[in-house]
mmCIF file of the C-alpha atoms, coordinates in Angstrom:
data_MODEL
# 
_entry.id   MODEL 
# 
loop_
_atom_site.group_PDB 
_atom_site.id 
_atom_site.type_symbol 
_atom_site.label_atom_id 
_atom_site.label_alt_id 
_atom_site.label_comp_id 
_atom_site.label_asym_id 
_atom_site.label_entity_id 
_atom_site.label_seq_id 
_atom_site.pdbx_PDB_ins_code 
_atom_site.Cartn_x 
_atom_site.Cartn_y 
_atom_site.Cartn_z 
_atom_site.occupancy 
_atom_site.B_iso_or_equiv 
_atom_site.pdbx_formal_charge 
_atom_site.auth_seq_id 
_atom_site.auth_comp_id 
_atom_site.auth_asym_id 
_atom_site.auth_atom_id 
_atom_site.pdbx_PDB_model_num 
ATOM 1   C CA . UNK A 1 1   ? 143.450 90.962 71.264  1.00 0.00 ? 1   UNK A CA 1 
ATOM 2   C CA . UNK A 1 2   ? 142.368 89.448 68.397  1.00 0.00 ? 2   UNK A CA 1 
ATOM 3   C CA . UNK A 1 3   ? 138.523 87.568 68.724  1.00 0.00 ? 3   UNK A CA 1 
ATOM 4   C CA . UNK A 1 4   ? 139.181 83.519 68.118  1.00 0.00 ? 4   UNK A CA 1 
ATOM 5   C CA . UNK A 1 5   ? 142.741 81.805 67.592  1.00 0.00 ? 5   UNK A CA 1 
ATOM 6   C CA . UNK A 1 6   ? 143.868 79.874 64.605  1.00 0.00 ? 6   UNK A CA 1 
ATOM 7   C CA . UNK A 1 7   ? 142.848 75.619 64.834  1.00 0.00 ? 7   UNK A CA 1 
ATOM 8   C CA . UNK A 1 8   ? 146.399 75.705 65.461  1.00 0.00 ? 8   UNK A CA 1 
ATOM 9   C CA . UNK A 1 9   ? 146.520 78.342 68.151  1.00 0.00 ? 9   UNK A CA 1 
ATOM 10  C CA . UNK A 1 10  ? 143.833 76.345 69.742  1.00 0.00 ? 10  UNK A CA 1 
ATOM 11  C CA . UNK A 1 11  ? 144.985 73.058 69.899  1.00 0.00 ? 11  UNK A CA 1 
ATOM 12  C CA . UNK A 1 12  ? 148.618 73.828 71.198  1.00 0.00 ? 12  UNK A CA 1 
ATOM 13  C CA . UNK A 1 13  ? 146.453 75.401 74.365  1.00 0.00 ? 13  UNK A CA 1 
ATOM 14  C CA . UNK A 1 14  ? 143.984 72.625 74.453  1.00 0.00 ? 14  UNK A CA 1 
ATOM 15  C CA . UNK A 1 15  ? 147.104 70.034 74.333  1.00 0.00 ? 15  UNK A CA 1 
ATOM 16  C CA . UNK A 1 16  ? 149.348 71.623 77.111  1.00 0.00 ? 16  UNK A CA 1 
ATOM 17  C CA . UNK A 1 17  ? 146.447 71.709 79.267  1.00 0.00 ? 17  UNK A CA 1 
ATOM 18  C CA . UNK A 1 18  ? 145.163 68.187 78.596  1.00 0.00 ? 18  UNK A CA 1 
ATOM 19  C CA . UNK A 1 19  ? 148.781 67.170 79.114  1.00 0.00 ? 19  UNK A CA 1 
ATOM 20  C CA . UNK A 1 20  ? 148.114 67.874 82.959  1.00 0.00 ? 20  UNK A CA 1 
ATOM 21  C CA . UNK A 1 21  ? 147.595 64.800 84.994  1.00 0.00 ? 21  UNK A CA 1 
ATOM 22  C CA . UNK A 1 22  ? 145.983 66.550 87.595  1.00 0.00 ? 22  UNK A CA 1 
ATOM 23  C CA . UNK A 1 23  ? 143.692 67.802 85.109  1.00 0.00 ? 23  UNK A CA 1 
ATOM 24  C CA . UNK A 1 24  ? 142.751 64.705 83.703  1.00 0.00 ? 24  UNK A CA 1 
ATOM 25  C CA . UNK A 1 25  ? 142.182 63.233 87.252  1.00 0.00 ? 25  UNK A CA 1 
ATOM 26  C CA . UNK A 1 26  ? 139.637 65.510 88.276  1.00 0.00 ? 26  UNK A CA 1 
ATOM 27  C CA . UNK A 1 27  ? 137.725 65.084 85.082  1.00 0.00 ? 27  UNK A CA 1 
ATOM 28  C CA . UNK A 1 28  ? 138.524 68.817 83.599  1.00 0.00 ? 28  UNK A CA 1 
ATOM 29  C CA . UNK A 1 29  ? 137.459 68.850 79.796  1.00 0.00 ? 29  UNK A CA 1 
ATOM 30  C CA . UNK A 1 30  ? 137.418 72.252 78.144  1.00 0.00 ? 30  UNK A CA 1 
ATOM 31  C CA . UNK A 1 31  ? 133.660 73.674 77.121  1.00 0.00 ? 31  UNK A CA 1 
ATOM 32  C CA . UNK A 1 32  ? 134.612 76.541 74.879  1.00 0.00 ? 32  UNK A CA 1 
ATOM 33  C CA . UNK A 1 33  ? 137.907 78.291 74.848  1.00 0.00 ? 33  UNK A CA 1 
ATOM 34  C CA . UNK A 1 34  ? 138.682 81.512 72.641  1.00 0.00 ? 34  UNK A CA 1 
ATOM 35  C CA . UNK A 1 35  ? 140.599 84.939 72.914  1.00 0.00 ? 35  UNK A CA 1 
ATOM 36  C CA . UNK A 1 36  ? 138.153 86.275 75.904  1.00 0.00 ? 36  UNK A CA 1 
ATOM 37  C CA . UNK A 1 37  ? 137.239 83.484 78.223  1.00 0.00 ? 37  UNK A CA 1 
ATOM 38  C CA . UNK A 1 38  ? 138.340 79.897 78.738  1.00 0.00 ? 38  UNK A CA 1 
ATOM 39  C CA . UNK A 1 39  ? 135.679 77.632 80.237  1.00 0.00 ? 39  UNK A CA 1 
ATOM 40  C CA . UNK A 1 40  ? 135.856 74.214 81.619  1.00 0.00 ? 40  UNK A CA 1 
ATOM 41  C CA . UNK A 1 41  ? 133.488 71.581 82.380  1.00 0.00 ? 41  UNK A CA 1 
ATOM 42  C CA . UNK A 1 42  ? 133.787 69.236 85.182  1.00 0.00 ? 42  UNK A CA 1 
ATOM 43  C CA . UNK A 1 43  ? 131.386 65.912 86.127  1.00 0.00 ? 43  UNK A CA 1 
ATOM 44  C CA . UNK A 1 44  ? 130.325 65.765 89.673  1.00 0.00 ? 44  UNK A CA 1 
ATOM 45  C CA . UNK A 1 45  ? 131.429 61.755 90.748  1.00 0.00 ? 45  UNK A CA 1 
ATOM 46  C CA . UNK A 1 46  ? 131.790 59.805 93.970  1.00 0.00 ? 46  UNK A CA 1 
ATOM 47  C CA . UNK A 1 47  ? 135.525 60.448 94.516  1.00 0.00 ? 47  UNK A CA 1 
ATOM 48  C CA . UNK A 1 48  ? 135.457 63.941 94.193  1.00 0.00 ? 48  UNK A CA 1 
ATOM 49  C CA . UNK A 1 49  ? 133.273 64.619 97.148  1.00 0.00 ? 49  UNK A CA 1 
ATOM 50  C CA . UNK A 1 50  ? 134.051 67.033 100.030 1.00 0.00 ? 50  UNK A CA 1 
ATOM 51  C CA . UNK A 1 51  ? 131.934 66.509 102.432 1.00 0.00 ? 51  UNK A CA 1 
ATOM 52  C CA . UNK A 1 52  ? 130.279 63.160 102.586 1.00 0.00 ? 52  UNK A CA 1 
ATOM 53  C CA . UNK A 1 53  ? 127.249 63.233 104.684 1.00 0.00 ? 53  UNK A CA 1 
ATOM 54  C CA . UNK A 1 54  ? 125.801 66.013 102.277 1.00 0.00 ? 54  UNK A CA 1 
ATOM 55  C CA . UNK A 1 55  ? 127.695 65.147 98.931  1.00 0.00 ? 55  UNK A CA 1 
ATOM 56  C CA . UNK A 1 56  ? 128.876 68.182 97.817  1.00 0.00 ? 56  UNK A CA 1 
ATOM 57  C CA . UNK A 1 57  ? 132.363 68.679 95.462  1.00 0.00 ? 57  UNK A CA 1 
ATOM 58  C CA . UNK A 1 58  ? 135.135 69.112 97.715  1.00 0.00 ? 58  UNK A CA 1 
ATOM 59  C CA . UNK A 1 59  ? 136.484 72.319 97.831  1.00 0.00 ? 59  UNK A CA 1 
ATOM 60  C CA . UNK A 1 60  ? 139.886 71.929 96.649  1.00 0.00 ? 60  UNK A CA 1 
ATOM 61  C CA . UNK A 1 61  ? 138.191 70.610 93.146  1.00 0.00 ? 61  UNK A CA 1 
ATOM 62  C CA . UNK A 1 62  ? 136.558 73.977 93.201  1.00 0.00 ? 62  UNK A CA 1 
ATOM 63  C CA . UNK A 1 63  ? 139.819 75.998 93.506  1.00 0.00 ? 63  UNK A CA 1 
ATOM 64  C CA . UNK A 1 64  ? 141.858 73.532 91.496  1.00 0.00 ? 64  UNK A CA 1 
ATOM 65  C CA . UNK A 1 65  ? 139.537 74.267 88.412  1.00 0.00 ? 65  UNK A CA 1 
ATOM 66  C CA . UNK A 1 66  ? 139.187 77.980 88.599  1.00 0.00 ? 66  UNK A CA 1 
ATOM 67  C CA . UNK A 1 67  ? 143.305 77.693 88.776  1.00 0.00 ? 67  UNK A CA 1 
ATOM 68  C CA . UNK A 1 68  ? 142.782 75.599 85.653  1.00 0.00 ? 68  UNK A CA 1 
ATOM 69  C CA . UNK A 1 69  ? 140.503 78.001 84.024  1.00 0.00 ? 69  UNK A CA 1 
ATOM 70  C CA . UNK A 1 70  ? 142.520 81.001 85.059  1.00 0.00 ? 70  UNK A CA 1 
ATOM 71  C CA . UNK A 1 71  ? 145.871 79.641 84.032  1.00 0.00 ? 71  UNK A CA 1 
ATOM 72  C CA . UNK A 1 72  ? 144.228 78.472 80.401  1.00 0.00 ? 72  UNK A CA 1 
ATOM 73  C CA . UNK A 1 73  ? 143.199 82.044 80.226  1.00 0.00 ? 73  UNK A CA 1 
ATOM 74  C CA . UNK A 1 74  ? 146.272 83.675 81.018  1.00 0.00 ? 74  UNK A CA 1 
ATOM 75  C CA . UNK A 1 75  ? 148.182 80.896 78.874  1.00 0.00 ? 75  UNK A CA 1 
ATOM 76  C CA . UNK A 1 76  ? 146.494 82.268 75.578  1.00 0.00 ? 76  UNK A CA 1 
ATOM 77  C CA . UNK A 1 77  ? 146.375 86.153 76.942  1.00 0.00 ? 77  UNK A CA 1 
ATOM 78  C CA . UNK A 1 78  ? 150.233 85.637 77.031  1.00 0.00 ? 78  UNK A CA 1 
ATOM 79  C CA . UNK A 1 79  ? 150.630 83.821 73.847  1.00 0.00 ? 79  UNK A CA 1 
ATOM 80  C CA . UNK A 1 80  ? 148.787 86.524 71.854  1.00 0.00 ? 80  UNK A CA 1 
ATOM 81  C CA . UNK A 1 81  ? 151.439 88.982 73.344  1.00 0.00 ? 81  UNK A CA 1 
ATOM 82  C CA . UNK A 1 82  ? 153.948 87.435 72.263  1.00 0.00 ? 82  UNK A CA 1 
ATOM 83  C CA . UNK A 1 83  ? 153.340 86.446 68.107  1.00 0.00 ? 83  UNK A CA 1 
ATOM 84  C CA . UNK A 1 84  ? 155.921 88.054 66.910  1.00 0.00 ? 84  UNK A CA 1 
ATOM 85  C CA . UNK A 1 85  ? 158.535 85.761 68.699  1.00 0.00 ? 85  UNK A CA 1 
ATOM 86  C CA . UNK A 1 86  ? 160.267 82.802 66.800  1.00 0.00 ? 86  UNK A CA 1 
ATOM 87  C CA . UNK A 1 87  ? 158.005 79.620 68.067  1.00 0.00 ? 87  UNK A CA 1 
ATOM 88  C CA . UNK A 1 88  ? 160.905 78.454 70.273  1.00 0.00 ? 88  UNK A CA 1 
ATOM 89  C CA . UNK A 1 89  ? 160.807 81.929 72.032  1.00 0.00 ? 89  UNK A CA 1 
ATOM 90  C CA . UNK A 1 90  ? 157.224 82.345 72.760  1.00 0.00 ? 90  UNK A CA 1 
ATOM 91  C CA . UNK A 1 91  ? 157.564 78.537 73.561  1.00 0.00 ? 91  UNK A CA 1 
ATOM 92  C CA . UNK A 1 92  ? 160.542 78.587 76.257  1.00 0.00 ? 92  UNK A CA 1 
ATOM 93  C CA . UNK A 1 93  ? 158.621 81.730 77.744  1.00 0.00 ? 93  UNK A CA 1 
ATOM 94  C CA . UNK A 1 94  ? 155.295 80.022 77.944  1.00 0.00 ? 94  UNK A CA 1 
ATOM 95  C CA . UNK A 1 95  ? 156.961 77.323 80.345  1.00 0.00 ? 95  UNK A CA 1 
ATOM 96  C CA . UNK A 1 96  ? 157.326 79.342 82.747  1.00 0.00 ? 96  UNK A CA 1 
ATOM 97  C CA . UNK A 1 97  ? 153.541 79.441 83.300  1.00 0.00 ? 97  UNK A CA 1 
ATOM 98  C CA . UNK A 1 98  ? 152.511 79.405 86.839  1.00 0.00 ? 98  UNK A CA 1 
ATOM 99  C CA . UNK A 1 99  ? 150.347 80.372 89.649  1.00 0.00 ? 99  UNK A CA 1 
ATOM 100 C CA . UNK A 1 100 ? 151.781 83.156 91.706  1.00 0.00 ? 100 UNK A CA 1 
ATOM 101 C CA . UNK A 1 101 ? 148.331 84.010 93.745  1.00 0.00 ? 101 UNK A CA 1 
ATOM 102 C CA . UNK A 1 102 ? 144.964 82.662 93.808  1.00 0.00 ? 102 UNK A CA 1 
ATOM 103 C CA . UNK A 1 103 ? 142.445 83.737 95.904  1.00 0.00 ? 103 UNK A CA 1 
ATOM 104 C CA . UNK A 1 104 ? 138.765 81.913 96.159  1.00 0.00 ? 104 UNK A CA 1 
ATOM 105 C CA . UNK A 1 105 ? 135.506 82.745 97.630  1.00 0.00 ? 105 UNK A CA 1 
ATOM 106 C CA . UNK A 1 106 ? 132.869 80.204 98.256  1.00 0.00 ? 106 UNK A CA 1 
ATOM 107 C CA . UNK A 1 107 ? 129.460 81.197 97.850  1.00 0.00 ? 107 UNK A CA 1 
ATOM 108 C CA . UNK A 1 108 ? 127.365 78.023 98.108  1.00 0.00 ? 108 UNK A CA 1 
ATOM 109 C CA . UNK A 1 109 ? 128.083 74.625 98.848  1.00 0.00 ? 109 UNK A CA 1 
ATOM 110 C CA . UNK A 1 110 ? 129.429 72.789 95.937  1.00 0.00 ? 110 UNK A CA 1 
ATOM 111 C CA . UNK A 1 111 ? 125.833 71.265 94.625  1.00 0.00 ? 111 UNK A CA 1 
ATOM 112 C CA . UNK A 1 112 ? 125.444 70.067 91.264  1.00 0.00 ? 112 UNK A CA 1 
ATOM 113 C CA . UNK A 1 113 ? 125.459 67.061 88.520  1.00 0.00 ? 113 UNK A CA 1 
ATOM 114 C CA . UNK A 1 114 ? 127.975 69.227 86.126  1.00 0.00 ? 114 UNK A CA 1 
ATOM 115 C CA . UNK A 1 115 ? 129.833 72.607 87.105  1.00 0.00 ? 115 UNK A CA 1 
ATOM 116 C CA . UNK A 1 116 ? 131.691 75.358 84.852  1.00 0.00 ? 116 UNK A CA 1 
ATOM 117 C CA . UNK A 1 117 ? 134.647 76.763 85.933  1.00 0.00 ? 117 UNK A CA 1 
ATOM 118 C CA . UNK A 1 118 ? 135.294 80.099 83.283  1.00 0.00 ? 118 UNK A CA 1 
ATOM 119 C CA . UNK A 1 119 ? 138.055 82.819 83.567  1.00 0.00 ? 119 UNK A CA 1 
ATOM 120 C CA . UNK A 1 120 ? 138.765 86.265 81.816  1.00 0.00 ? 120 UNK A CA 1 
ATOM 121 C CA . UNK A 1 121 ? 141.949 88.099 81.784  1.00 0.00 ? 121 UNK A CA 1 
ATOM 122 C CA . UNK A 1 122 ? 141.906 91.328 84.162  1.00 0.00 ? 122 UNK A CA 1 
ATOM 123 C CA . UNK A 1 123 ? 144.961 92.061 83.118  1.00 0.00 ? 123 UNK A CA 1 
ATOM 124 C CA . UNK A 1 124 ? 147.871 91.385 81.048  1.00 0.00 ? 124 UNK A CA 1 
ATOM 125 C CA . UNK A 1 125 ? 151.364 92.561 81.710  1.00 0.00 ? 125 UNK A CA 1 
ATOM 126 C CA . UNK A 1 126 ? 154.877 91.385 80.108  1.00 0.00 ? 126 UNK A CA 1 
ATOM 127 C CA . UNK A 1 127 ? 155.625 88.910 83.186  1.00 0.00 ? 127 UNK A CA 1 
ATOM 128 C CA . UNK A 1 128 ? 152.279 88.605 84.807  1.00 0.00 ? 128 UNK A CA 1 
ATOM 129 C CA . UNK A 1 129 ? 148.988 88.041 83.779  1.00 0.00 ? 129 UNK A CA 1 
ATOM 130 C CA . UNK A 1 130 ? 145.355 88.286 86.467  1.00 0.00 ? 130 UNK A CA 1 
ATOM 131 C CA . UNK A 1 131 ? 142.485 86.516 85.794  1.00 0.00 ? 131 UNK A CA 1 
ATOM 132 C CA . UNK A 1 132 ? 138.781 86.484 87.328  1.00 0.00 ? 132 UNK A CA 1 
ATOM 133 C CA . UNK A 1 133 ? 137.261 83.170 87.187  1.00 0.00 ? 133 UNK A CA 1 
ATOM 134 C CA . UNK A 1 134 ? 133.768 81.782 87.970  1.00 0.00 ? 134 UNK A CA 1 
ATOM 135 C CA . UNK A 1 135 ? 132.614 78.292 89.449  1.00 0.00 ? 135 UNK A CA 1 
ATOM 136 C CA . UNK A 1 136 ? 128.924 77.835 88.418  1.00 0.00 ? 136 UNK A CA 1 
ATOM 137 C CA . UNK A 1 137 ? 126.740 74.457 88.752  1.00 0.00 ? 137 UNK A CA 1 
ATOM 138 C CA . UNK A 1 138 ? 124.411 72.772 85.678  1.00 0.00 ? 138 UNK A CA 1 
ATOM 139 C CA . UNK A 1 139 ? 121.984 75.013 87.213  1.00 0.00 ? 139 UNK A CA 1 
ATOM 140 C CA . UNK A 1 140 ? 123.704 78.441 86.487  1.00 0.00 ? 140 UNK A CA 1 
ATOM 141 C CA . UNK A 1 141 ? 124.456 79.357 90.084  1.00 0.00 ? 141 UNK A CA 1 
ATOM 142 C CA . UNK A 1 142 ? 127.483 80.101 91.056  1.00 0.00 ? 142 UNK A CA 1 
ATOM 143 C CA . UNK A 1 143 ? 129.280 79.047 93.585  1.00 0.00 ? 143 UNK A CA 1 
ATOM 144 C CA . UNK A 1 144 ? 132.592 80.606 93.535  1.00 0.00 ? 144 UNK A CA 1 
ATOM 145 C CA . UNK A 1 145 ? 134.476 83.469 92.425  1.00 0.00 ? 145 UNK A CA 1 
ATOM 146 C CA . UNK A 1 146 ? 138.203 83.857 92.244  1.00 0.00 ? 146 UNK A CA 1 
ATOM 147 C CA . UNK A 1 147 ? 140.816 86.221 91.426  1.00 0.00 ? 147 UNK A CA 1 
ATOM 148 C CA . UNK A 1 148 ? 144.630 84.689 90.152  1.00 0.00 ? 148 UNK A CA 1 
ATOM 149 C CA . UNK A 1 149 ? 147.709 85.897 89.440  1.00 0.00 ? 149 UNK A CA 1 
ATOM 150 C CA . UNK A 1 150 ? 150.281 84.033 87.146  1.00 0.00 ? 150 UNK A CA 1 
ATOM 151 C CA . UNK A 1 151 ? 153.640 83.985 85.895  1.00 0.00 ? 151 UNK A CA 1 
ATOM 152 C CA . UNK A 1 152 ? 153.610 84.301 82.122  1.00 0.00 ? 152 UNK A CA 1 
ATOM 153 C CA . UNK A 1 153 ? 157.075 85.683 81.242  1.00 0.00 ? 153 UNK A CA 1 
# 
């Protein structure tokens, strides 16, 4: 894999992801995203708490940004695969991006003013890509871990 992607390369990602309604709901803006890891920031706020009495981030928030993260990170492991297709190859193959798996672990209750949800690429294959992602607070503690698998051919 090559180290950073062309402005280009970059802003197709960023687009498709910010095209995500879902993702724009929940707040998701991207932190830093290159060849290795894709990173996400997220803002804690009063609608996206879990549990109430103790306002922490409600779980599914958690696992719906590592999914983000992890699915950014597999988008642009599967892209780099595939630059020697015609655009409107490595396009129509890119659409069929999805989550097969994920699996999350929560560590510590879901604390925080800010929170960082990164993913790396495990592996890579022709159809399916696996990613390990982190949730972490302003703080640096983390807070989940999670392991996906997604459909990238």
């Amino acid at each position: 894999m090559k180290d950073k992607f062309t402005e280009t390369e970059l802003n197709l990602a960023l687009n498709f992801m910010d095209q995500i309604p879902f993702n724009q709901y929940l707040g998701l803006k991207v932190h830093s995203f290159d060849a290795d890891v894709a990173i996400f920031k997220l803002a804690m706020r009063p609608e996206l708490v879990g549990n109430w009495l103790q306002g922490i981030l409600h779980g599914g928030v958690i696992s719906s940004a590592l999914d983000v993260a992890g699915g950014t990170a597999a988008l642009a492991a599967a892209y780099q695969q595939r630059l020697d297709l015609p655009v409107e190859e490595r396009n129509k193959s890119l659409a069929k991006l999805g989550t097969i798996d994920l699996r999350v672990d929560y560590l510590r209750p879901g604390r925080g003013e800010e929170f960082y949800a990164s993913a790396t690429i495990l592996r890579i294959g022709s159809k399916v890509a696996v990613t390990r992602m982190e949730f972490k607070n302003e703080k640096d503690e983390l807070l989940a871990v999670g392991t996906g698998t997604y459909m990238c051919g």
